[in-house]
C-alpha positions as CSV (number, residue, x, y, z in Angstrom):
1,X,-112.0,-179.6,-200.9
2,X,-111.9,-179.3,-197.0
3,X,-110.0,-176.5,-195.4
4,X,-106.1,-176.7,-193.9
5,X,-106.0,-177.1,-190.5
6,X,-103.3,-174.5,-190.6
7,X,-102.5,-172.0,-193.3
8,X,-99.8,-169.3,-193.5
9,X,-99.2,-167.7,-196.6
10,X,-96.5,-164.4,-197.6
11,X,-95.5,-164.6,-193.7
12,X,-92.6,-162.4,-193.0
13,X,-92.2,-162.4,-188.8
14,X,-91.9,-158.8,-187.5
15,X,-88.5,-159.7,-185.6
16,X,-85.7,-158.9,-187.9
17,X,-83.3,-161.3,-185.9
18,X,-85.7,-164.6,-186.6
19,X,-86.9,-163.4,-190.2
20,X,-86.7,-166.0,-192.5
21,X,-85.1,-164.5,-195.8
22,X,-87.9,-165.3,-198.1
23,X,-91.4,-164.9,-197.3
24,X,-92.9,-168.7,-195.9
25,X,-95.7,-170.5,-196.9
26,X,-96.8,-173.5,-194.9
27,X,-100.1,-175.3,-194.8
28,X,-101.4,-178.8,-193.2
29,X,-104.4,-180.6,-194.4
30,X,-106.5,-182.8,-192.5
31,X,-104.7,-186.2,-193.0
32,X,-101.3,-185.1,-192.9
33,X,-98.2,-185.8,-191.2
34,X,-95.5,-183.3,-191.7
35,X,-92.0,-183.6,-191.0
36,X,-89.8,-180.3,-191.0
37,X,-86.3,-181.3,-192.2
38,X,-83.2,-179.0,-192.0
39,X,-79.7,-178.6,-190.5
40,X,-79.1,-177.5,-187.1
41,X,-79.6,-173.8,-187.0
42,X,-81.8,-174.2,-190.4
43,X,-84.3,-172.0,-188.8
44,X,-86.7,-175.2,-188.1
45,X,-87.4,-173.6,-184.5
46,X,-88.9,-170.8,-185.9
47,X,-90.8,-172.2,-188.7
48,X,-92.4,-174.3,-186.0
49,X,-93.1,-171.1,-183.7
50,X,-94.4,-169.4,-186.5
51,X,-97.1,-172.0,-188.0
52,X,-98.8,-171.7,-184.5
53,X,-99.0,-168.1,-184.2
54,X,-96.4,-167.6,-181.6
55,X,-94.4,-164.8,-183.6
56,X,-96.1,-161.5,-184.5
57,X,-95.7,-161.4,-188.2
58,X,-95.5,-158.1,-190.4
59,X,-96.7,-159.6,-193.3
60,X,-98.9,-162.2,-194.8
61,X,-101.6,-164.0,-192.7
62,X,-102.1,-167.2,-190.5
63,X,-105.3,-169.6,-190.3
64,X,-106.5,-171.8,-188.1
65,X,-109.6,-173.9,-188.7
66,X,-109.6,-176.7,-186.2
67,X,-113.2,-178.1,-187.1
68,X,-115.0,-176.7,-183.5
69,X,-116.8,-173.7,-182.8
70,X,-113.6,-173.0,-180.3
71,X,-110.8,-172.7,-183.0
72,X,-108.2,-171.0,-179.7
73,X,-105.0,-171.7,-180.8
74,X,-103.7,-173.5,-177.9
75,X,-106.5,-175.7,-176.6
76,X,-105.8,-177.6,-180.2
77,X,-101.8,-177.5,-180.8
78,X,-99.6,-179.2,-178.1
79,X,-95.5,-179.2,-178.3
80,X,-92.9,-180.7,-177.1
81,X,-89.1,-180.6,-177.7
82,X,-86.5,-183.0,-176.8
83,X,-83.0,-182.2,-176.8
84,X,-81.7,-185.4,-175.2
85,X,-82.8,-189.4,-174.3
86,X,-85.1,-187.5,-171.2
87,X,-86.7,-184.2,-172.5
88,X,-87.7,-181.9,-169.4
89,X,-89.0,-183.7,-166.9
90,X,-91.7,-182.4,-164.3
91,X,-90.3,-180.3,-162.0
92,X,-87.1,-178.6,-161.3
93,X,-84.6,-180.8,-162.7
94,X,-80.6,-180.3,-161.8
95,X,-77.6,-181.7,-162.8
96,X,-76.7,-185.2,-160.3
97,X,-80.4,-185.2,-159.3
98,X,-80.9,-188.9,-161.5
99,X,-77.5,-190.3,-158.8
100,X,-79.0,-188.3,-155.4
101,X,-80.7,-191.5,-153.6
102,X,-82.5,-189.2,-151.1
103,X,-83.7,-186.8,-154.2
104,X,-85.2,-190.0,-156.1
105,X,-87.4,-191.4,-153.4
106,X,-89.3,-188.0,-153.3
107,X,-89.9,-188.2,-157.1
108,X,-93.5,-188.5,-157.9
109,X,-95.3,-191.6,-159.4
110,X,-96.1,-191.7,-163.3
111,X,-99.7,-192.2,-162.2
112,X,-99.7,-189.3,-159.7
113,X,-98.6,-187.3,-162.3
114,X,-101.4,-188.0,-164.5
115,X,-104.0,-187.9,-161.8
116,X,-103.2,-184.0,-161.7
117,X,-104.4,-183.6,-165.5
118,X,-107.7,-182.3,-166.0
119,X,-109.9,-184.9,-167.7
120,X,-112.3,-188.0,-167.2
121,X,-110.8,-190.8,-165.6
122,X,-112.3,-192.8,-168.9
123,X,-110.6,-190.6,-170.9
124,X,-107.6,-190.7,-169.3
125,X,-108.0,-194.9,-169.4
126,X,-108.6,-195.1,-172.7
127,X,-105.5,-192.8,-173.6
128,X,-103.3,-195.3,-171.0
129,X,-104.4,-198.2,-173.3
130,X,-104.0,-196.9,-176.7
131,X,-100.4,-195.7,-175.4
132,X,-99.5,-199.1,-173.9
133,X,-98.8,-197.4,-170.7
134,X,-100.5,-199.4,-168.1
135,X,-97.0,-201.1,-167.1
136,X,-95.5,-198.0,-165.9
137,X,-97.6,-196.1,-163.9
138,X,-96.7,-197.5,-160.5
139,X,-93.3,-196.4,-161.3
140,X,-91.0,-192.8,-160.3
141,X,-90.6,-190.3,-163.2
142,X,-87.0,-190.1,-161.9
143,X,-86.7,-194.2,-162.8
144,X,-88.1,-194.5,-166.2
145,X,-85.6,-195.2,-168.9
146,X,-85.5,-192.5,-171.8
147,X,-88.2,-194.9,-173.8
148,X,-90.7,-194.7,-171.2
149,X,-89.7,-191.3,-170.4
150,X,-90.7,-190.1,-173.9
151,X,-94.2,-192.0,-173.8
152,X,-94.7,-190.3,-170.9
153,X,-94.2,-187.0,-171.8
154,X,-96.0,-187.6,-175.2
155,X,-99.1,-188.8,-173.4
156,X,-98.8,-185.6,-171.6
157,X,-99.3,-183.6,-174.3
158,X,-102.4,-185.9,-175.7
159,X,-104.1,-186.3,-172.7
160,X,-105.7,-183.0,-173.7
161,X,-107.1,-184.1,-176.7
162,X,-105.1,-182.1,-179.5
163,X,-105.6,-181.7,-182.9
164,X,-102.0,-180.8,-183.9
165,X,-99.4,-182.9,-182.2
166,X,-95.6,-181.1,-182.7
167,X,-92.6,-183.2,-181.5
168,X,-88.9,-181.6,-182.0
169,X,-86.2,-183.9,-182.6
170,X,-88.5,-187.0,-181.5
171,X,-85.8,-190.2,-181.9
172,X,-82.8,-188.1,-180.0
173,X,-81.0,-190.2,-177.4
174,X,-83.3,-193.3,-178.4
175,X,-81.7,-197.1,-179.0
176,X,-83.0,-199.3,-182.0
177,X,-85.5,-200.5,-179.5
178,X,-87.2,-197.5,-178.1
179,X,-87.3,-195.9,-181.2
180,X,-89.2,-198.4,-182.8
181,X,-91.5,-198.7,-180.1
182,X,-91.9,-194.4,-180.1
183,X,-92.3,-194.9,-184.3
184,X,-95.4,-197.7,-183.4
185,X,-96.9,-195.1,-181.0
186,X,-96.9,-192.4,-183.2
187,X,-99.2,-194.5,-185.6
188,X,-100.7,-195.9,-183.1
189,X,-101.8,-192.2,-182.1
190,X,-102.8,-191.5,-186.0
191,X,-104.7,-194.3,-187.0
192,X,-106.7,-194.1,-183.7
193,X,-107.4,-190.6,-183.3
194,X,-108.1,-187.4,-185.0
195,X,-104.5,-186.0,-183.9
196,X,-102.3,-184.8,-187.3
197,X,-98.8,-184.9,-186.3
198,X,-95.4,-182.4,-187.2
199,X,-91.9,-183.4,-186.4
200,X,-89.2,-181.6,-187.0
201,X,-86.1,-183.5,-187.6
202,X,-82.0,-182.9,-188.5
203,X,-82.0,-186.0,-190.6
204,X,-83.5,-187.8,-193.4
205,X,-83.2,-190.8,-191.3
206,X,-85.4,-189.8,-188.6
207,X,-88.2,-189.4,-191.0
208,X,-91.0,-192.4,-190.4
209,X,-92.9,-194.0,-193.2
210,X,-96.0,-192.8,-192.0
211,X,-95.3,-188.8,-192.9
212,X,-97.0,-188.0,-195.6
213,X,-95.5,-184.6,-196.4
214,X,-92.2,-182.7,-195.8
215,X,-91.3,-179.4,-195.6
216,X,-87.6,-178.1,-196.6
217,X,-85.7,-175.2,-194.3
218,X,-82.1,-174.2,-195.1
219,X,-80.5,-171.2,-194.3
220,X,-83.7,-169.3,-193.0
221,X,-85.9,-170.5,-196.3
222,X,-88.7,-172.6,-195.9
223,X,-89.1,-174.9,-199.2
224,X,-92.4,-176.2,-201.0
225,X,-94.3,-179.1,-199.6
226,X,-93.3,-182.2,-200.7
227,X,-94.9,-185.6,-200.5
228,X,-92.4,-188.0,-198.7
229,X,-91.7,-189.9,-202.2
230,X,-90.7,-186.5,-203.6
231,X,-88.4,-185.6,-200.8
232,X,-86.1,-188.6,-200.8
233,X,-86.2,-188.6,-204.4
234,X,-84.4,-185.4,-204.8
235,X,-82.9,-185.4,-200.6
236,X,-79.3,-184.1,-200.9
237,X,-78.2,-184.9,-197.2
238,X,-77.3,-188.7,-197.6
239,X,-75.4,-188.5,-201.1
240,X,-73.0,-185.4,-199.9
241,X,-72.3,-187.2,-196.6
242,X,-69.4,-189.4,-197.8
243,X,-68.1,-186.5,-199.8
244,X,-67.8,-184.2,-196.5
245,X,-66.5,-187.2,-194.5
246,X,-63.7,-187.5,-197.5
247,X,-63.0,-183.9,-196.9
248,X,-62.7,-184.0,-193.2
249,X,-60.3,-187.1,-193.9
250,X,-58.1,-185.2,-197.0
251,X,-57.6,-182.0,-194.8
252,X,-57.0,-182.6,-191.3
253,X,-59.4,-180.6,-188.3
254,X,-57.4,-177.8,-186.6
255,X,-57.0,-178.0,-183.1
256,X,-55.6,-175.6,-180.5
257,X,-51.9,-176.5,-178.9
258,X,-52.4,-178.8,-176.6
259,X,-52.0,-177.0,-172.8
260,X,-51.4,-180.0,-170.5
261,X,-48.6,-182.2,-169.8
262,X,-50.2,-185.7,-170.0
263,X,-51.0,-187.6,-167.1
264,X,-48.3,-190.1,-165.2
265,X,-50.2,-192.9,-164.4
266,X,-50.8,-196.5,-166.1
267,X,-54.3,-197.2,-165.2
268,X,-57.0,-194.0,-165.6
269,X,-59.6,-196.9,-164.0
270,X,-60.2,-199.5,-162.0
271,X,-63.3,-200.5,-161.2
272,X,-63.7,-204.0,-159.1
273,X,-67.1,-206.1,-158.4
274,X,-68.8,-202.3,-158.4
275,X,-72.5,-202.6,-157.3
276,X,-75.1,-200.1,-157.9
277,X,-78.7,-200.3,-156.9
278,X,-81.4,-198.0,-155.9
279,X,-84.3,-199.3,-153.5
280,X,-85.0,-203.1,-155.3
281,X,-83.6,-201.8,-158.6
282,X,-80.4,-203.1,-159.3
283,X,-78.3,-201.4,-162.3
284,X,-74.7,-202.0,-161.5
285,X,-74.3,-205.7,-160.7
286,X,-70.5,-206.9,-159.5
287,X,-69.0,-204.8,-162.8
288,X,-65.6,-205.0,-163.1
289,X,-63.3,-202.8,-165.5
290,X,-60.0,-201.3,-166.2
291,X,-58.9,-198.3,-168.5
292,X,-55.4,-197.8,-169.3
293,X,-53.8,-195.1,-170.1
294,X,-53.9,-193.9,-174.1
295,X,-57.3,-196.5,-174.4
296,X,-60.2,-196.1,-176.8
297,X,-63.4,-197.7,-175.3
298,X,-67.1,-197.7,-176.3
299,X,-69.6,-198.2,-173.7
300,X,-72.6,-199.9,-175.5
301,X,-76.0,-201.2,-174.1
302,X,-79.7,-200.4,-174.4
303,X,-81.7,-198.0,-172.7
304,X,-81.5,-198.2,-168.9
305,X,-78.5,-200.6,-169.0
306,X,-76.7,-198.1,-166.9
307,X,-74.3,-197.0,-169.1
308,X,-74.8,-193.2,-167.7
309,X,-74.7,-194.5,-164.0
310,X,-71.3,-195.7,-164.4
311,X,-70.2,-192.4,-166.3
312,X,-71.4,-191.1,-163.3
313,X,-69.2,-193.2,-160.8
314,X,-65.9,-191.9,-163.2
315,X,-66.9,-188.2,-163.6
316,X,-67.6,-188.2,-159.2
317,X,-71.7,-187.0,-159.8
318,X,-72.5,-190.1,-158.5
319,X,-72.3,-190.1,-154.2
320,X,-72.4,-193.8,-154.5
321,X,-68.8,-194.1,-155.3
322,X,-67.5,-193.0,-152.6
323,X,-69.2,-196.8,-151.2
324,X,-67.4,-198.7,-154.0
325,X,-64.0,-200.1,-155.1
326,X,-63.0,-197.4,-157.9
327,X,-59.3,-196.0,-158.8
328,X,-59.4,-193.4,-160.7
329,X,-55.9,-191.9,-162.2
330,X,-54.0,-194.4,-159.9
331,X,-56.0,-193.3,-156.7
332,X,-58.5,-195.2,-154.6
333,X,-61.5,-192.8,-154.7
334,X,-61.7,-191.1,-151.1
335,X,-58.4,-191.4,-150.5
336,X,-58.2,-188.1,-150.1
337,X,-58.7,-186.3,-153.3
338,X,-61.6,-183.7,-153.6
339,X,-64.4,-183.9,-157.0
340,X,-62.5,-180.8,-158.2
341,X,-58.6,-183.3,-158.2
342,X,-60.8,-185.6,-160.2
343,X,-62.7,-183.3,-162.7
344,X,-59.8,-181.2,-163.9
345,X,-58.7,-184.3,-165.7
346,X,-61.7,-185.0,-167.3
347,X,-63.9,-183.7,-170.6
348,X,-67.5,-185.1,-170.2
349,X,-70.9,-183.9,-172.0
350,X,-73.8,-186.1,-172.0
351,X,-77.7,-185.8,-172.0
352,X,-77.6,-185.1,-168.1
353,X,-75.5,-182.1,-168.4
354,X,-77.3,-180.7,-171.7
355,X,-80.8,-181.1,-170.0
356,X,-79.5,-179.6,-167.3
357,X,-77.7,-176.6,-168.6
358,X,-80.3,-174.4,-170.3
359,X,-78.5,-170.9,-169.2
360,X,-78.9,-167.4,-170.3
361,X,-75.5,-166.9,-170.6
362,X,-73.3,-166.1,-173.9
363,X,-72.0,-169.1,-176.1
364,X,-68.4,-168.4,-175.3
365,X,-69.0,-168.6,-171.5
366,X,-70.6,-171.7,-171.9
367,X,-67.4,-173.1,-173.4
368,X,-65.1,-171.5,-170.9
369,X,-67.1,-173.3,-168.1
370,X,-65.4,-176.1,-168.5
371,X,-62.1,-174.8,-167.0
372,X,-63.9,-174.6,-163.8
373,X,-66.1,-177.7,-164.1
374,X,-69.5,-175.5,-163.7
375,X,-72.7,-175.3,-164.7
376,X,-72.5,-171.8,-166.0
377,X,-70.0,-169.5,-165.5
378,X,-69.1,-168.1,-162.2
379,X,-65.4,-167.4,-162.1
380,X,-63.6,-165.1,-165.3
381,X,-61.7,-166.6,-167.6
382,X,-58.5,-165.2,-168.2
383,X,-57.6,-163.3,-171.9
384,X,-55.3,-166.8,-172.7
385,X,-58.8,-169.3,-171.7
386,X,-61.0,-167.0,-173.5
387,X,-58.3,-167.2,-176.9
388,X,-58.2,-170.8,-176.0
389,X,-62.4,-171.0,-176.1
390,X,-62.3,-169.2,-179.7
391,X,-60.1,-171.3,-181.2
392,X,-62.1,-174.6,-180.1
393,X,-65.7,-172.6,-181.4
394,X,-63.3,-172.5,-184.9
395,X,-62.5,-176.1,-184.3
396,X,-66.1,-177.4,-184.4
397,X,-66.9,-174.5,-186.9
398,X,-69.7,-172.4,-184.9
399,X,-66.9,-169.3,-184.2
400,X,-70.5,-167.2,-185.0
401,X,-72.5,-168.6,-182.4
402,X,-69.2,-167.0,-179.8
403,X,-71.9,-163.9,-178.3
404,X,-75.1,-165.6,-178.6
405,X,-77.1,-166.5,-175.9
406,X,-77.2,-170.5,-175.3
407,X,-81.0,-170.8,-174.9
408,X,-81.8,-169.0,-178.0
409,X,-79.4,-171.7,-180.1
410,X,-80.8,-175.3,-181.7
411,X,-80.6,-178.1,-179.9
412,X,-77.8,-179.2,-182.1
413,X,-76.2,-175.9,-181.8
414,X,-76.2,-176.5,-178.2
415,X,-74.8,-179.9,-178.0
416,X,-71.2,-178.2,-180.7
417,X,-71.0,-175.6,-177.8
418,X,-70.8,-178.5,-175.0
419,X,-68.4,-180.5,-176.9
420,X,-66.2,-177.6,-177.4
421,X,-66.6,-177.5,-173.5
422,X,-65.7,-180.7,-172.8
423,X,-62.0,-180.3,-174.7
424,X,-61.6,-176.6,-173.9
425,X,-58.8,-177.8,-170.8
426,X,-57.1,-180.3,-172.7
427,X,-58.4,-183.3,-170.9
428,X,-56.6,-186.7,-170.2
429,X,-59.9,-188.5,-170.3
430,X,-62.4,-187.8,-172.8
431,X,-66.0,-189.3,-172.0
432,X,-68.2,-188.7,-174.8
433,X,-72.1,-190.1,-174.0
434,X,-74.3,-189.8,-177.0
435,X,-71.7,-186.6,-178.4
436,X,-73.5,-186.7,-181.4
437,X,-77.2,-187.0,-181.1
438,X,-79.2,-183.9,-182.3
439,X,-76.4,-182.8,-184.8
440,X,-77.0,-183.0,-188.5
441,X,-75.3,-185.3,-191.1
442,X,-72.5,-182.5,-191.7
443,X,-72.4,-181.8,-187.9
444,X,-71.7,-185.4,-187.2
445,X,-69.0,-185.9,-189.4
446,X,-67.0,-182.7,-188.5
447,X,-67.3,-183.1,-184.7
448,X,-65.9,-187.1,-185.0
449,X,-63.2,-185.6,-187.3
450,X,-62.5,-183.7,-184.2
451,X,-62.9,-186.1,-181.6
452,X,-60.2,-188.6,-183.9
453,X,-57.9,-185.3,-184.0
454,X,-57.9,-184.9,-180.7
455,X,-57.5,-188.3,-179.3
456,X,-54.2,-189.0,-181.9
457,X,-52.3,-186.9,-179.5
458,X,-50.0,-189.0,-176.5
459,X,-51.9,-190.7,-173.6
460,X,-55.5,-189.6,-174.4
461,X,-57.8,-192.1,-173.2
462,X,-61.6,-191.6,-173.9
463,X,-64.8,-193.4,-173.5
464,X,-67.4,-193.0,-175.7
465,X,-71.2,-194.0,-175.8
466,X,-73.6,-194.0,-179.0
467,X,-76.4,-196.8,-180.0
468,X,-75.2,-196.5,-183.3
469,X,-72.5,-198.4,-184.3
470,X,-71.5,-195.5,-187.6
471,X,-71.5,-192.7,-185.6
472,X,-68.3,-194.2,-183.9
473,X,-64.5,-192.6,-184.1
474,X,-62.2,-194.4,-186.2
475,X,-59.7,-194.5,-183.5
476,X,-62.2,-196.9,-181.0
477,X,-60.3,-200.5,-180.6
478,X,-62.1,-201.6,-177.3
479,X,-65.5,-202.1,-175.7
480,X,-67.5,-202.4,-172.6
481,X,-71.1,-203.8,-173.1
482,X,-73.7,-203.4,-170.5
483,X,-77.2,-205.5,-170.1
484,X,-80.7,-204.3,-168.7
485,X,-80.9,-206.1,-165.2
């Protein structure tokens, strides 16, 4: 019988604060594919960090046998985590850098980036055409759609040759399309090479039929090893998720009193013949489009449609609108109104701003930022914002998380505390892109039970953005559909 690739048995990590509560026991044989399934803040971050020797454990024992005479941990296991449609880019990324024109014509080629790996350039050839990545690597890193974006950075990681390949949330931010063609690759990468592969997922549905294997964690346990058969014969996730959306619906979310008089104005936009492009690239072509007050839209479209560039143009990150023919709470943009008049109507979280916002800072700060429209937190927030932040933690049910630092949460964790963010001022336009991706099956359901809460209150207007049609709030009645150019 041939060896695991990786063995930990009894292991009980020396740091009380990420100890699971029962000792873990994880193994991988050669052949595998493991998926590591659990709820946001299951403890799947730390089971991941564990199995490759990251965390000084205080008891039990760890084994790596990689099949070389060099078995060094990291020259076999490579890991990646995405927490939104882009992942982390190369380089220093900030938020508005994807609408600064000047910013993307200094962004560096795919194929420049490559050419800075260390390997053969046969190698690195033959890794280009088993990837399907030829197409693409005449192109800026700051100009790939989230797809291509995730080849890329998945390539990254194989271009050294691997053994273990560990993706984190692999399908987040990804339409039908894209994650289809990310599932092919994946095989693609297992049938024609020796690389064994882990993900770690929220949701039985981002489990691929090539896993062989899957691995349990809830509430800091680790479960056995199951084949995949096993696992969806016995998967509790699915079955209880109509039960907690009948509870959300029986019992009604609590929300905090509403603090703003709503808005005076008929039309929140107008946008006429609106024209976006960038070098020959057009993504905006002649778009017209009015909100009215009270509305309920869904922006829908695939991958690199521009569905965030437009957000963009109505949440003033984008310099480009100042050039176009937009309204925006009955006023012509640049007539006179700063970002800041525009902003403190407006409740917005999307990919942009959660890739962007990876700060040190405590949980509740991160919530109260979005009084003063920052990324992070450098005004104080009175005793009534801070009670006000509490009571929307409570709201979305992650009051525990209120002294925690931000970087030290899930992913999923992470996208709760920006949503609570995006209501904390009450806003008269909510715009929600991709609210939900990274959250759980239980997550899901109580953050739209909150998003429906909120928007039964007078003249709230939101616009929302998801590529999958059941993730949407009851309350949508209208929407905007955008096509690749």
């Amino acid at each position: 019988m041939e060896r695991p690739i990786i063995s930990l048995k009894g292991g009980v990590v020396r740091d009380e604060s990420r100890r699971f509560q029962t000792p873990i026991d994880f193994s991988i044989n050669p052949n595998e594919q493991i998926a590591v399934m659990g709820l946001n803040g299951s403890g799947k971050t730390i089971l991941i960090e564990t199995v490759q020797g990251n965390i000084y454990l205080e008891q039990g024992h760890i084994d790596f046998d990689f099949g070389t005479s060099d078995d060094h941990v990291s020259e076999h296991i490579r890991h990646i985590t995405f927490r939104d449609a882009y992942g982390s880019a190369d380089g220093e990324y900030y938020y508005q850098q994807r609408w600064n024109a000047s910013d993307r014509e200094s962004a560096p080629l795919v194929r420049e980036m490559f050419e800075k790996m260390t390997c053969s350039d046969e190698e690195r050839q033959r890794l280009f055409h088993q990837l399907g990545i030829e197409a693409m690597l005449d192109k800026q890193i700051i100009l790939l759609s989230s797809g291509e974006l995730r080849k890329f950075q998945i390539a990254k990681m194989l271009i050294s040759a691997p053994r273990i390949l560990i993706v984190e949330s692999p399908f987040i931010g990804l339409d039908k399309e894209a994650r289809q063609t990310l599932e092919e690759l994946l095989v693609r990468v297992v049938r024609e090479s020796n690389v064994q592969i882990i993900l770690s997922v929220s949701a039985p549905t981002d489990i691929p039929e090539f896993i062989t294997h899957v691995y349990t964690v809830d509430g800091m346990q680790c479960g056995k090893k199951q084949t995949r058969a096993e696992f969806f014969a016995n998967e509790p996730y699915t079955r209880h998720k109509k039960e907690l959306d009948d509870t959300y619906r029986a019992h009604s979310i609590s929300l905090p009193t509403p603090t703003r008089t709503p808005i005076e104005c008929d039309e929140i936009v107008r946008m006429q013949n609106v024209t976006i492009r960038y070098g020959e690239r057009t993504i905006l072509d002649s778009l017209n489009w009015t909100i009215r007050n009270g509305e309920k839209w869904t922006l829908t479209g695939p991958n690199g449609a521009g569905k965030s560039t437009l957000l963009s143009l109505i949440s003033a990150d984008n310099p480009q609108s100042y050039a176009q023919d937009i309204s925006l709470f009955g006023r012509q943009r640049g007539s006179g109104e700063s970002i800041w008049d525009i902003k403190k109507h407006i409740g917005y979280v999307s990919p942009e701003m959660h890739r962007s916002y990876m700060k040190h800072i405590p949980a509740i700060d991160i919530v109260a930022s979005g009084f003063f429209d920052s990324i992070g937190l450098y005004l104080t927030p009175n005793e009534e914002q801070r009670a006000i932040c509490d009571e929307w933690l409570k709201a979305f049910g992650i009051e525990k998380l209120r002294d925690r630092s931000f970087v030290k949460l899930s992913s999923g964790e992470q996208r709760l505390l920006l949503l609570a963010r995006a209501f904390v001022k009450d806003p008269d336009l909510l715009i929600l892109d991709e609210p939900l991706h990274g959250l759980d099956c239980y997550n899901k359901e109580r953050a739209r039970a909150v998003i429906e809460a909120f928007c039964e209150r007078p003249a709230k207007t939101l616009i929302y953005v998801t590529h999958y049609e059941n993730e949407l709030p009851r309350c949508i009645d209208r929407e905007k559909r955008l096509e690749r150019h």
